[in-house]
PQR file with spaces between the fields and no chain letter, atoms N, CA, C, O and H, PARSE charges and radii, in Angstrom:
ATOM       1  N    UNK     1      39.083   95.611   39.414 -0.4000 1.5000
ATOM       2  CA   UNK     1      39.427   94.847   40.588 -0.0000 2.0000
ATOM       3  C    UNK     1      38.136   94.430   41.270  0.5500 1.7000
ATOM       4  O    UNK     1      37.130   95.121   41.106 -0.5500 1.4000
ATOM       5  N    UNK     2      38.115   93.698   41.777 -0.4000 1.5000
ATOM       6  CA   UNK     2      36.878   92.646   42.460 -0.0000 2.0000
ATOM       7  C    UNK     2      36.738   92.769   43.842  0.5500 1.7000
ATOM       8  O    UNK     2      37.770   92.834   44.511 -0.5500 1.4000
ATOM       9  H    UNK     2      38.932   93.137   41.911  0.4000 1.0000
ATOM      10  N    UNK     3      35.787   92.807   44.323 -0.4000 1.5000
ATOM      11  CA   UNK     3      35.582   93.153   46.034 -0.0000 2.0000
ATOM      12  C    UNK     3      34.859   91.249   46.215  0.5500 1.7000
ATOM      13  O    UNK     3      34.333   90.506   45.386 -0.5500 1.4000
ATOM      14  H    UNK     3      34.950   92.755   43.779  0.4000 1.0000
ATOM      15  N    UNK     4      35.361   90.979   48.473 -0.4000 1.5000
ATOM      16  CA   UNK     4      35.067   89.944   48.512 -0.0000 2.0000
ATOM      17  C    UNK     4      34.736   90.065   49.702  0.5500 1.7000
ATOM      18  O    UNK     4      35.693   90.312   50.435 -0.5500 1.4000
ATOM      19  H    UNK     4      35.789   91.582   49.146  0.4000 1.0000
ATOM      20  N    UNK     5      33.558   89.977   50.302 -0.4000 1.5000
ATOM      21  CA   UNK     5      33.233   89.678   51.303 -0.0000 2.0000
ATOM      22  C    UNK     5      33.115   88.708   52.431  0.5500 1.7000
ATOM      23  O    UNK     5      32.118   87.987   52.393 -0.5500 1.4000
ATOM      24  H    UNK     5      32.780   89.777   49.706  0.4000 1.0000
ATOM      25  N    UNK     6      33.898   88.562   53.374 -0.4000 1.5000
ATOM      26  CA   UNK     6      34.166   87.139   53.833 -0.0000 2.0000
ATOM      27  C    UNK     6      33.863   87.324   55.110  0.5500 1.7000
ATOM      28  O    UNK     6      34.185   88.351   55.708 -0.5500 1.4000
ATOM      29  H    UNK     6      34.708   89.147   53.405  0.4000 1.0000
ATOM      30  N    UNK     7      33.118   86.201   55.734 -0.4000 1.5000
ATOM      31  CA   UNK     7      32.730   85.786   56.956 -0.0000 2.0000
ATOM      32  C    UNK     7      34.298   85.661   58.098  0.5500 1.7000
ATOM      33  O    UNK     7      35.172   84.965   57.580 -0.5500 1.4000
ATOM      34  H    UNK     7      32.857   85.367   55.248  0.4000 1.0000
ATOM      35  N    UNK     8      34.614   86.150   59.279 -0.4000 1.5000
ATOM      36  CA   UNK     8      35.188   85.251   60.320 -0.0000 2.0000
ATOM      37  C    UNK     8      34.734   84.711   61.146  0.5500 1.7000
ATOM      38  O    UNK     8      33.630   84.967   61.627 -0.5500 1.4000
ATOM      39  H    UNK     8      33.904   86.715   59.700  0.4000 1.0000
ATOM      40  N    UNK     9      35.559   83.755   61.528 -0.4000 1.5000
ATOM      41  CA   UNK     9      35.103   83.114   63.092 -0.0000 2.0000
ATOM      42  C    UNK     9      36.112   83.490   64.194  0.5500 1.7000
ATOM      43  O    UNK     9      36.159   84.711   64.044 -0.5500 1.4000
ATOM      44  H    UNK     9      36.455   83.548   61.137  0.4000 1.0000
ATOM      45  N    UNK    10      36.776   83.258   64.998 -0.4000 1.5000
ATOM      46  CA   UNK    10      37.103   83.670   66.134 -0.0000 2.0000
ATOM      47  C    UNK    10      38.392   83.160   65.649  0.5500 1.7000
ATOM      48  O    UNK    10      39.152   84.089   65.922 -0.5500 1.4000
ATOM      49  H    UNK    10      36.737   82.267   65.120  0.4000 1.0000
ATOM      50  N    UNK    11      39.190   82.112   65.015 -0.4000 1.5000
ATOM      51  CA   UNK    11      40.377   81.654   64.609 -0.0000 2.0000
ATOM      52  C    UNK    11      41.023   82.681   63.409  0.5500 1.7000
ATOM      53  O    UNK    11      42.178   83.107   63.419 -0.5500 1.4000
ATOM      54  H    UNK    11      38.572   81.358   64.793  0.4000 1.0000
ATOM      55  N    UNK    12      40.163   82.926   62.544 -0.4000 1.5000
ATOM      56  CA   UNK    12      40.443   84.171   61.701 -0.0000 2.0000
ATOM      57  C    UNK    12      40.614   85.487   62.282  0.5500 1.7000
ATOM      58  O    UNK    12      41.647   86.142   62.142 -0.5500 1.4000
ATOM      59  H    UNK    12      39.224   82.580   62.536  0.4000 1.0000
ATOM      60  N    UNK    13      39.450   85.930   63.031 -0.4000 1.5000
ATOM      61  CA   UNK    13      39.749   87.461   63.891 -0.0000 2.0000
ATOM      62  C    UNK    13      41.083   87.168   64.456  0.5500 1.7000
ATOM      63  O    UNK    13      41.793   88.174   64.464 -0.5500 1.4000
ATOM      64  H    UNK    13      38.611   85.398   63.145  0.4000 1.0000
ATOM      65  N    UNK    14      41.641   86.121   64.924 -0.4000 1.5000
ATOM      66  CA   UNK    14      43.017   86.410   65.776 -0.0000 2.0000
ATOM      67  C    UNK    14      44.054   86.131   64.609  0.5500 1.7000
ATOM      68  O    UNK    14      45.058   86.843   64.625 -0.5500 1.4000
ATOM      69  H    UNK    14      41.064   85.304   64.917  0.4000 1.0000
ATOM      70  N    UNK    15      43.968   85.403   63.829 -0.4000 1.5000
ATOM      71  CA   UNK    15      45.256   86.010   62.462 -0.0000 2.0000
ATOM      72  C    UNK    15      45.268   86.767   62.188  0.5500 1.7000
ATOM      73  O    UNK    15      46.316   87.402   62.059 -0.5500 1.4000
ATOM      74  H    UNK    15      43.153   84.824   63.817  0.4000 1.0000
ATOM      75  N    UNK    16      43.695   87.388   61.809 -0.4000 1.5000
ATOM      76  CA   UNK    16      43.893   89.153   61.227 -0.0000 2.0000
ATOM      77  C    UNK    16      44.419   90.047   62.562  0.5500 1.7000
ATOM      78  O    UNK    16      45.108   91.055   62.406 -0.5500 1.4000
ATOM      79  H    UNK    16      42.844   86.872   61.914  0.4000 1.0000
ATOM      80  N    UNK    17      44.098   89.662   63.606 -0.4000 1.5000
ATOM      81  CA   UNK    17      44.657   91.035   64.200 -0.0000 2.0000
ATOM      82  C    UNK    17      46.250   90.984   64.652  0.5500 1.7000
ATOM      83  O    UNK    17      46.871   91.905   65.182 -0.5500 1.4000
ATOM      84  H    UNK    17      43.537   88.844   63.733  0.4000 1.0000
ATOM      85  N    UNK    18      46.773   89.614   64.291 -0.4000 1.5000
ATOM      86  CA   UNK    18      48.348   89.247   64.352 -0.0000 2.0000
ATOM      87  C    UNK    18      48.897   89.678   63.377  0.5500 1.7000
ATOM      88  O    UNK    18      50.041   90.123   63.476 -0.5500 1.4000
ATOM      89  H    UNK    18      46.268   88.866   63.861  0.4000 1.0000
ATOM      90  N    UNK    19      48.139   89.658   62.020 -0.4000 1.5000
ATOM      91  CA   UNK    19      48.784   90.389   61.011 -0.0000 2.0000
ATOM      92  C    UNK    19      48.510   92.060   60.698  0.5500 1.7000
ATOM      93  O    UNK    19      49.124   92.816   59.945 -0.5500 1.4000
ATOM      94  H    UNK    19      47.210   89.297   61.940  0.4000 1.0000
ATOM      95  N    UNK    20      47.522   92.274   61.449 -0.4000 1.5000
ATOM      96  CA   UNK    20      47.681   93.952   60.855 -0.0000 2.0000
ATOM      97  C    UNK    20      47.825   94.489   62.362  0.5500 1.7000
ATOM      98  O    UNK    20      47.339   95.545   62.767 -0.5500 1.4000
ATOM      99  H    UNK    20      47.024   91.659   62.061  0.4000 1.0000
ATOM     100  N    UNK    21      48.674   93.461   63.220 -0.4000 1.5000
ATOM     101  CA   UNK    21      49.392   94.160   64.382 -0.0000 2.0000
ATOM     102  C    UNK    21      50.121   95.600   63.943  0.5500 1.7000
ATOM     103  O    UNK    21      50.085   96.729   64.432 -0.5500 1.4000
ATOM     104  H    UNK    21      49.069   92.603   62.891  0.4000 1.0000
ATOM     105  N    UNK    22      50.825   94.998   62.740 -0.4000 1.5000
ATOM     106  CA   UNK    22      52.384   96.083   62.228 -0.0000 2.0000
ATOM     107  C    UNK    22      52.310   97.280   61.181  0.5500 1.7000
ATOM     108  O    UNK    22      53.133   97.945   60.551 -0.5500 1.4000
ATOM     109  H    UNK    22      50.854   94.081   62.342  0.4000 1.0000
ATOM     110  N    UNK    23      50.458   97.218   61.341 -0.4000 1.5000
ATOM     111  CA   UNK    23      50.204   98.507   60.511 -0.0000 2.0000
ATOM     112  C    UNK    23      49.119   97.955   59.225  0.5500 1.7000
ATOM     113  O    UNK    23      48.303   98.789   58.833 -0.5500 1.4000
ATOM     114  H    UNK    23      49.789   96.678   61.853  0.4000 1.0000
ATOM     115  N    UNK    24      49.106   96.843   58.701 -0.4000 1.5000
ATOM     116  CA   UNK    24      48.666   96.273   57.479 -0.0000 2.0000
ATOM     117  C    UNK    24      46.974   96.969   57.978  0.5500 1.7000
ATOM     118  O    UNK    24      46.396   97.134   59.052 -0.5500 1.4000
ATOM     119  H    UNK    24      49.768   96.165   59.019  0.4000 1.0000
ATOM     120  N    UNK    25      46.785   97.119   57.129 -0.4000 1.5000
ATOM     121  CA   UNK    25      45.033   97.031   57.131 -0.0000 2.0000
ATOM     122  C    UNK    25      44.600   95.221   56.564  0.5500 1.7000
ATOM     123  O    UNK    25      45.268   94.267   56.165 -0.5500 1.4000
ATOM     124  H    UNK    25      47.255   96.984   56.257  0.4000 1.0000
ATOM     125  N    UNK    26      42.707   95.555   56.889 -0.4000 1.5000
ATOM     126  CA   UNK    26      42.778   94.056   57.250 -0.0000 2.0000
ATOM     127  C    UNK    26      42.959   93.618   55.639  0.5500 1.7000
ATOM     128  O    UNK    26      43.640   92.662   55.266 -0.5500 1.4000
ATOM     129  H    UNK    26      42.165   96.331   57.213  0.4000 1.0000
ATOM     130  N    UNK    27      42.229   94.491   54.794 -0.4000 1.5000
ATOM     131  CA   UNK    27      42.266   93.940   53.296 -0.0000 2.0000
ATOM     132  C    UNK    27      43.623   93.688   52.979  0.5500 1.7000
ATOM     133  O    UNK    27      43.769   92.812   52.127 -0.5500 1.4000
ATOM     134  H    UNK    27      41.676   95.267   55.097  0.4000 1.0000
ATOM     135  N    UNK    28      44.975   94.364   53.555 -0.4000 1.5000
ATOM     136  CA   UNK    28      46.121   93.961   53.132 -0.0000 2.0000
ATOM     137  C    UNK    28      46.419   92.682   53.563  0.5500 1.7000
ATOM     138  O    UNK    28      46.820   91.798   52.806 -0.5500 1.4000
ATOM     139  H    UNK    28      44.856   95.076   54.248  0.4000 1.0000
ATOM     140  N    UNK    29      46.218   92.533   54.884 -0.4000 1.5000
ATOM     141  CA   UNK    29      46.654   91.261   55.453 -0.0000 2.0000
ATOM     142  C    UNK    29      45.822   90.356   54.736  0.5500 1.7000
ATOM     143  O    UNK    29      46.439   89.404   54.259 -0.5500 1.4000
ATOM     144  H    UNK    29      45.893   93.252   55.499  0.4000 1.0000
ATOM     145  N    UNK    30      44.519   90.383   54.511 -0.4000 1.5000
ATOM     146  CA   UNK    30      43.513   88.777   53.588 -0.0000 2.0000
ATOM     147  C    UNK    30      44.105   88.935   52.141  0.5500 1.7000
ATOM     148  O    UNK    30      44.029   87.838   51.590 -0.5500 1.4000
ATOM     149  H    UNK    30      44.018   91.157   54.898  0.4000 1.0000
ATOM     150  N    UNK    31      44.717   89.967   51.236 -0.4000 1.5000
ATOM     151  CA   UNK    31      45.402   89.615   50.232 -0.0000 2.0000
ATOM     152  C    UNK    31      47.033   89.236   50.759  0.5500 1.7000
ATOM     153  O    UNK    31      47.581   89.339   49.662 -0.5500 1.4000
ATOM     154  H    UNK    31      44.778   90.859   51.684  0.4000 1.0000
ATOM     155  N    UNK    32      47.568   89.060   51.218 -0.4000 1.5000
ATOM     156  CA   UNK    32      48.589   88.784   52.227 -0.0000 2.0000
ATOM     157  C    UNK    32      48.851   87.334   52.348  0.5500 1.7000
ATOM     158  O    UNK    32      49.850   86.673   52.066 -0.5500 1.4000
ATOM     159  H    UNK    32      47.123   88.977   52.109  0.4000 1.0000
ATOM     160  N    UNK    33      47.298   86.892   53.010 -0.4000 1.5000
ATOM     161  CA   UNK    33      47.611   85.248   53.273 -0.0000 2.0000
ATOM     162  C    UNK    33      47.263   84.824   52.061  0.5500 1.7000
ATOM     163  O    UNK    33      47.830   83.824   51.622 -0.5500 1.4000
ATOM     164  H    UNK    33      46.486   87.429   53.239  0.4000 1.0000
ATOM     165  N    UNK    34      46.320   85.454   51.318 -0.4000 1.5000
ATOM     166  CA   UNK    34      46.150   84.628   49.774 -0.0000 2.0000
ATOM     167  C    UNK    34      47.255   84.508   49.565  0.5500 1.7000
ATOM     168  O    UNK    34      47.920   83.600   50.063 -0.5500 1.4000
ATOM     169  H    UNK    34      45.859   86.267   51.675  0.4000 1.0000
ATOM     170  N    UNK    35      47.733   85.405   48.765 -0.4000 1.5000
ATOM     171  CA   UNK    35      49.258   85.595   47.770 -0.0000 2.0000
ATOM     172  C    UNK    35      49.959   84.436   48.220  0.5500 1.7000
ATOM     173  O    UNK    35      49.988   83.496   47.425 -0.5500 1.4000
ATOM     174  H    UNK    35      47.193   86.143   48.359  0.4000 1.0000
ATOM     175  N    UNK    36      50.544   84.291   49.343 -0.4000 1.5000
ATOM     176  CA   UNK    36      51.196   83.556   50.495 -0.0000 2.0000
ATOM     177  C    UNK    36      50.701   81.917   50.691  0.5500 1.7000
ATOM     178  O    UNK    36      51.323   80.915   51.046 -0.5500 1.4000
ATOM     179  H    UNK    36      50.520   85.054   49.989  0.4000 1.0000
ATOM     180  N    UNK    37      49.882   82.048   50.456 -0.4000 1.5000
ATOM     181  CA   UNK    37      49.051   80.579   50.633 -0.0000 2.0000
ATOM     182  C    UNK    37      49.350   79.847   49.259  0.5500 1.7000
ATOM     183  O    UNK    37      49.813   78.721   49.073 -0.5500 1.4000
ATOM     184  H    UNK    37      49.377   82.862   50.168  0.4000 1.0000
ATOM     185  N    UNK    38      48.813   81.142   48.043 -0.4000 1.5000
ATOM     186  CA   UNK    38      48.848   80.627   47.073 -0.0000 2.0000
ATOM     187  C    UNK    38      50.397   80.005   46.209  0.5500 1.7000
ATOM     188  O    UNK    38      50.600   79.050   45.460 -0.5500 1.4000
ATOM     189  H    UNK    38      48.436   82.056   48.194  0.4000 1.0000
ATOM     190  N    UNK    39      51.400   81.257   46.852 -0.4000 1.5000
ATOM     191  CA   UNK    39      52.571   80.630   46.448 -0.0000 2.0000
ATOM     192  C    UNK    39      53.145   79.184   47.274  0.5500 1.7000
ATOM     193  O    UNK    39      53.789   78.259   46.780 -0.5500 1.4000
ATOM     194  H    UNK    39      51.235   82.033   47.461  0.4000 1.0000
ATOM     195  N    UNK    40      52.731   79.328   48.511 -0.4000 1.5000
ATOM     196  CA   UNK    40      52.701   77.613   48.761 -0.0000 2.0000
ATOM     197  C    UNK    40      52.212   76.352   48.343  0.5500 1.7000
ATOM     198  O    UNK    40      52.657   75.225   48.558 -0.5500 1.4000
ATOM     199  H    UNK    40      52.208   80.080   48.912  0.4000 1.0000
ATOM     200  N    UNK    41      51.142   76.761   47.659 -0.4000 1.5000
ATOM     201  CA   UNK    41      50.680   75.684   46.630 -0.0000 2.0000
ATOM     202  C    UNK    41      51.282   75.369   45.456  0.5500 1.7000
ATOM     203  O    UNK    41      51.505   74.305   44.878 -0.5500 1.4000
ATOM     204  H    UNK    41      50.780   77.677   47.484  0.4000 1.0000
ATOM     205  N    UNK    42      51.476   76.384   45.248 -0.4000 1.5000
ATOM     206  CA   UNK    42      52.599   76.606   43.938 -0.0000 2.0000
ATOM     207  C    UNK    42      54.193   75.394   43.721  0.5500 1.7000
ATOM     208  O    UNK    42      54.651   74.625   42.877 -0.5500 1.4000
ATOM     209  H    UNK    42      51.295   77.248   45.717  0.4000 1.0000
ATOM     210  N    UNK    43      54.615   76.050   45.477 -0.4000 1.5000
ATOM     211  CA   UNK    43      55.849   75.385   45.304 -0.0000 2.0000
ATOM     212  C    UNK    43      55.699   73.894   45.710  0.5500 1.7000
ATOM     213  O    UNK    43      56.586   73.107   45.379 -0.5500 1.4000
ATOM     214  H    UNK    43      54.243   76.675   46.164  0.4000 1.0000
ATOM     215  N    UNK    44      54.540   73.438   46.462 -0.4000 1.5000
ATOM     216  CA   UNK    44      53.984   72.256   46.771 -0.0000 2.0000
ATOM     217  C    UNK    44      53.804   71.309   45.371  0.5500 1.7000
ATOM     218  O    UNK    44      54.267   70.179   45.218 -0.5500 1.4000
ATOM     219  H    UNK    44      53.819   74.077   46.730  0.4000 1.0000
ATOM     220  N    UNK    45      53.150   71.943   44.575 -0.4000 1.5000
ATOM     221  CA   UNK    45      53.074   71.492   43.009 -0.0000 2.0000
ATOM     222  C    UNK    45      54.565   71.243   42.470  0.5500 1.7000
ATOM     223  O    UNK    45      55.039   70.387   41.722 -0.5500 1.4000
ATOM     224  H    UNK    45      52.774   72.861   44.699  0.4000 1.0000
ATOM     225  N    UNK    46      54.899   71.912   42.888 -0.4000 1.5000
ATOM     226  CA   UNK    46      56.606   72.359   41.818 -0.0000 2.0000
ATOM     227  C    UNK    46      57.445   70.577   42.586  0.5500 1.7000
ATOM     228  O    UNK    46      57.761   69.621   41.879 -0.5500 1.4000
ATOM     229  H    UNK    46      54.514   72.607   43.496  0.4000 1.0000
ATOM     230  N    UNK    47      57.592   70.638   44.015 -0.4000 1.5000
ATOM     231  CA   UNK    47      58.011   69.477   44.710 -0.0000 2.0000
ATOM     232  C    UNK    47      57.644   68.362   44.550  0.5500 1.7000
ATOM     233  O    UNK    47      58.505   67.496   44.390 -0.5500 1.4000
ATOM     234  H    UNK    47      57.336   71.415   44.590  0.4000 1.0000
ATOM     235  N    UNK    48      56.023   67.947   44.537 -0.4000 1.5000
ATOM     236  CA   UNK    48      55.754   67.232   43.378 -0.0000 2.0000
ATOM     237  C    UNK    48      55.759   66.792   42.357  0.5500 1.7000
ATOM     238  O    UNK    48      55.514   65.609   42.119 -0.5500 1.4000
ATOM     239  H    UNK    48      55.323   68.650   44.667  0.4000 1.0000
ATOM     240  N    UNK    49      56.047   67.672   41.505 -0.4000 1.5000
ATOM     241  CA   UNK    49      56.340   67.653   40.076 -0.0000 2.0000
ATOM     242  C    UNK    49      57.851   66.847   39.758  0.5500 1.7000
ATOM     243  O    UNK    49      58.122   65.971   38.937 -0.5500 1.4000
ATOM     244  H    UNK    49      56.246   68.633   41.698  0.4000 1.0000
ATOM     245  N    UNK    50      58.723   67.570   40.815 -0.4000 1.5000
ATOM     246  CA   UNK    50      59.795   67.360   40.473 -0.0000 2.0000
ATOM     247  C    UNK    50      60.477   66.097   40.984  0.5500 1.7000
ATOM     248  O    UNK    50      61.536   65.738   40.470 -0.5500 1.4000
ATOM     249  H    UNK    50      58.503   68.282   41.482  0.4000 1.0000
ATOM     250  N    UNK    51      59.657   65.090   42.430 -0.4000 1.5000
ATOM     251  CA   UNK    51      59.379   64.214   42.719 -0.0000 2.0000
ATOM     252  C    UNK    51      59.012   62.840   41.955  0.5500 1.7000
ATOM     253  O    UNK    51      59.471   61.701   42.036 -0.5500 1.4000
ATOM     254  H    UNK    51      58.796   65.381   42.848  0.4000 1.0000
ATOM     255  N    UNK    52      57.952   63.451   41.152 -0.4000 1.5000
ATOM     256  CA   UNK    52      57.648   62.591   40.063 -0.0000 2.0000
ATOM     257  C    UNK    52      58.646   62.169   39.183  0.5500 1.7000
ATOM     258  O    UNK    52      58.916   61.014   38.853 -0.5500 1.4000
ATOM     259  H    UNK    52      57.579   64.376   41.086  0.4000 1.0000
ATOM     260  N    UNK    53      59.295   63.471   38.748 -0.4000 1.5000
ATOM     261  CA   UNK    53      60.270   63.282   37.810 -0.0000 2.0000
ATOM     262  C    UNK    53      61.118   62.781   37.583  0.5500 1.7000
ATOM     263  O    UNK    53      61.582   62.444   36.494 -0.5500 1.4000
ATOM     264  H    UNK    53      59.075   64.409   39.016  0.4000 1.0000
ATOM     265  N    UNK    54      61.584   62.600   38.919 -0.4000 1.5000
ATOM     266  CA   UNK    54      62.966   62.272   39.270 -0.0000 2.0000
ATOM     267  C    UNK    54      62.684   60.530   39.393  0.5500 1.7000
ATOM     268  O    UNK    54      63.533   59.730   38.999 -0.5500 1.4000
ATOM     269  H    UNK    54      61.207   62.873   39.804  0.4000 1.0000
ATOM     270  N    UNK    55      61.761   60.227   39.817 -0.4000 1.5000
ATOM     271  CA   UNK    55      60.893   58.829   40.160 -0.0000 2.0000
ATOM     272  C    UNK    55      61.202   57.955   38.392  0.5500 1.7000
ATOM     273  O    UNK    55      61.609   56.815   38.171 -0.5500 1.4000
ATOM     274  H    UNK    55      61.072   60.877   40.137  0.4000 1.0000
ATOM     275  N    UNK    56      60.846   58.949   37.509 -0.4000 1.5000
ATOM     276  CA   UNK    56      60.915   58.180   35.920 -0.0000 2.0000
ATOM     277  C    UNK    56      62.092   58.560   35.385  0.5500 1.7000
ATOM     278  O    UNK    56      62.731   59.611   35.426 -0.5500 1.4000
ATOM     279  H    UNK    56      60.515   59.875   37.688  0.4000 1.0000
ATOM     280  N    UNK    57      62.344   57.007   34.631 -0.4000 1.5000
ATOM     281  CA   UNK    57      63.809   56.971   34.188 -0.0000 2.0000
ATOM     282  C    UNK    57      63.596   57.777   33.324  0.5500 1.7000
ATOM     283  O    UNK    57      64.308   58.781   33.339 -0.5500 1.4000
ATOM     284  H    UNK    57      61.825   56.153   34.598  0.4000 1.0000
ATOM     285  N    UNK    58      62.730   57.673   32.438 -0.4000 1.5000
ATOM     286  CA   UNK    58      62.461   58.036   30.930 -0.0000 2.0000
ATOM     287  C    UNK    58      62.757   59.899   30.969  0.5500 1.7000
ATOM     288  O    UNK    58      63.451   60.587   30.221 -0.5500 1.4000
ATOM     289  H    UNK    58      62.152   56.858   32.426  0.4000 1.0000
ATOM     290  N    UNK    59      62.122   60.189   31.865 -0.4000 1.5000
ATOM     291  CA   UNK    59      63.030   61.832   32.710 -0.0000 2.0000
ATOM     292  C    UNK    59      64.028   62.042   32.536  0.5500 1.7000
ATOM     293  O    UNK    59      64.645   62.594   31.624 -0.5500 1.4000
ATOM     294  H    UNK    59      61.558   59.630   32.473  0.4000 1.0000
ATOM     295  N    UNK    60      64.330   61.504   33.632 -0.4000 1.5000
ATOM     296  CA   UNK    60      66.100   61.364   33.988 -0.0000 2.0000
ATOM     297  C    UNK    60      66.792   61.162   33.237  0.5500 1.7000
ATOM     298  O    UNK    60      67.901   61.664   33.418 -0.5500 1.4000
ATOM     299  H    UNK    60      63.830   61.056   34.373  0.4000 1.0000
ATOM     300  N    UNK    61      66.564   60.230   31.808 -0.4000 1.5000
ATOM     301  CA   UNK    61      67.457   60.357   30.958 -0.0000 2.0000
ATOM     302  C    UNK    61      67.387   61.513   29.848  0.5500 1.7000
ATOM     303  O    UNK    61      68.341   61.908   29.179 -0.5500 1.4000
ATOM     304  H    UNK    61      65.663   59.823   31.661  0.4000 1.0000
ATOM     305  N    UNK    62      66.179   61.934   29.792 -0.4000 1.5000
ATOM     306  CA   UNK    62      66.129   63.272   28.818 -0.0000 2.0000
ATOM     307  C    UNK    62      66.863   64.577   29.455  0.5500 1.7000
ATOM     308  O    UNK    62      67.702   65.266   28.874 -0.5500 1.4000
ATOM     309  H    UNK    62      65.404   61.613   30.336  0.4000 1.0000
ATOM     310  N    UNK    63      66.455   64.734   30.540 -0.4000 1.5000
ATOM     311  CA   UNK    63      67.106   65.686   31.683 -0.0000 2.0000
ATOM     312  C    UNK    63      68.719   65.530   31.179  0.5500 1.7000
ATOM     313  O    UNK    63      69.433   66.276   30.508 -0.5500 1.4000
ATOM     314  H    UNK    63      65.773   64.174   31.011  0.4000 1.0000
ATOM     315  N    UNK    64      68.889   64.602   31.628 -0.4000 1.5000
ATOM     316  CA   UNK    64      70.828   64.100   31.310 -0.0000 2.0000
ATOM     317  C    UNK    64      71.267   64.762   30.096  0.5500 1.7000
ATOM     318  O    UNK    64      71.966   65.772   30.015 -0.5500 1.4000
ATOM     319  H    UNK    64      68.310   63.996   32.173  0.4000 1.0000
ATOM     320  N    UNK    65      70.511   63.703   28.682 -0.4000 1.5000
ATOM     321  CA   UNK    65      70.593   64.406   27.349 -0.0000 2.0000
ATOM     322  C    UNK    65      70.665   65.857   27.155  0.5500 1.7000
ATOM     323  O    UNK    65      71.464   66.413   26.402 -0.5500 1.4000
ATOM     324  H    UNK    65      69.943   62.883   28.747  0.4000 1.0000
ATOM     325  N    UNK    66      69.531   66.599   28.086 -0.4000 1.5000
ATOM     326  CA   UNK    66      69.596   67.996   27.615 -0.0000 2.0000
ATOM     327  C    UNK    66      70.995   68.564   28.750  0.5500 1.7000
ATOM     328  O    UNK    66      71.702   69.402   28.189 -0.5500 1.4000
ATOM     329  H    UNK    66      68.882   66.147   28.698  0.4000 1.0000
ATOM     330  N    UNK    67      71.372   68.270   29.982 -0.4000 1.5000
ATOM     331  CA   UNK    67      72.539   68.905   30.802 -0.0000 2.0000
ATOM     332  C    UNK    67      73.572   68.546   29.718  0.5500 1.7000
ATOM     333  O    UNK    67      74.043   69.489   29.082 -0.5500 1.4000
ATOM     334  H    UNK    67      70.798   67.590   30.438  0.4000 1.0000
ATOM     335  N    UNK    68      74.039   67.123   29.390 -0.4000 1.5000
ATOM     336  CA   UNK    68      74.832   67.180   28.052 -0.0000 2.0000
ATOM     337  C    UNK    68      74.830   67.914   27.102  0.5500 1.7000
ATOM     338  O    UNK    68      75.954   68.291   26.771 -0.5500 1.4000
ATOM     339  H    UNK    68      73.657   66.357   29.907  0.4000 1.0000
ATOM     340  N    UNK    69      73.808   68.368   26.371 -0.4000 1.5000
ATOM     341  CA   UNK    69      73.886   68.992   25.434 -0.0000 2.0000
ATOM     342  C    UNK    69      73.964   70.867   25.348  0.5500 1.7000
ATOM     343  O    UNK    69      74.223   71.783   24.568 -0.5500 1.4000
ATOM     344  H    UNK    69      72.895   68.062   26.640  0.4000 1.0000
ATOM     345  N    UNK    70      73.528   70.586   26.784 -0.4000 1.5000
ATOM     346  CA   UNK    70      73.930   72.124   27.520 -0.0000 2.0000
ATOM     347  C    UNK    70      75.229   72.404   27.955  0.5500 1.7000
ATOM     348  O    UNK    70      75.638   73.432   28.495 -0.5500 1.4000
ATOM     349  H    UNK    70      73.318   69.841   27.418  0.4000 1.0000
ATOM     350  N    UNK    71      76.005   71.100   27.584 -0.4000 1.5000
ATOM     351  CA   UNK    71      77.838   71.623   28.311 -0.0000 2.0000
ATOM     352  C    UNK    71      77.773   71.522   30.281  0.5500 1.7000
ATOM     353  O    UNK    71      78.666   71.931   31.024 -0.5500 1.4000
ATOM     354  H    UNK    71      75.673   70.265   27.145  0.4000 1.0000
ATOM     355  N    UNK    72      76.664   70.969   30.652 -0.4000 1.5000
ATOM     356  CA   UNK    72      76.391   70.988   32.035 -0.0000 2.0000
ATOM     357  C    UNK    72      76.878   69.853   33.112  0.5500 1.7000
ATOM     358  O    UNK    72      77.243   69.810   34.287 -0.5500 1.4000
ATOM     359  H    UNK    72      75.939   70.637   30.049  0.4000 1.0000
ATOM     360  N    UNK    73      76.615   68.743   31.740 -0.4000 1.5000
ATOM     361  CA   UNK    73      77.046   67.357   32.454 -0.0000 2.0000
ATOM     362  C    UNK    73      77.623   66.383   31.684  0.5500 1.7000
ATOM     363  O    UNK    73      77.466   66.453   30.465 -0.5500 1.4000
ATOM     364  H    UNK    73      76.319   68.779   30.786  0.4000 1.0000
ATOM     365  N    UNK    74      78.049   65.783   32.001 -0.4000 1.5000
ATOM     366  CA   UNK    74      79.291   64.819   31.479 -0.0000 2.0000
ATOM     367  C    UNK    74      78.839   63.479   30.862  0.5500 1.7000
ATOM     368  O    UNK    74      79.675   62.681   30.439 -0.5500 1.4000
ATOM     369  H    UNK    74      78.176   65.726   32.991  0.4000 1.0000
């Protein structure tokens, strides 16, 4: 496991101490907003993705083909 040393400024000291109000230590809370941050990017990508998708016919009709062929859609 990897250690990380990180600078705050005065906007960070007051998240960390909002988040390890409820007990967290601070290393829990900065792996906390990662994890958290990172799965928002995640699903940001995913909304995108699926944005796109929906945007191309050439999709939409394979999508169809496979719900058809899955017994899903008509």
């Amino acid at each position: 496991m990897g250690a990380l040393n990180v600078r705050t400024d005065e906007a960070m000291e007051k998240a960390l101490n909002i988040l390890t109000s409820e007990g967290r230590s601070r290393s829990e809370a900065v792996r906390y907003a990662l994890l958290r941050t990172y799965k928002e990017l995640l699903l940001e990508q995913a909304t995108a993705d699926a944005e796109r998708l929906e945007n191309d016919p050439e999709d939409r009709a394979e999508m169809l083909a496979i719900q058809r062929f899955m017994g899903v859609a008509e």
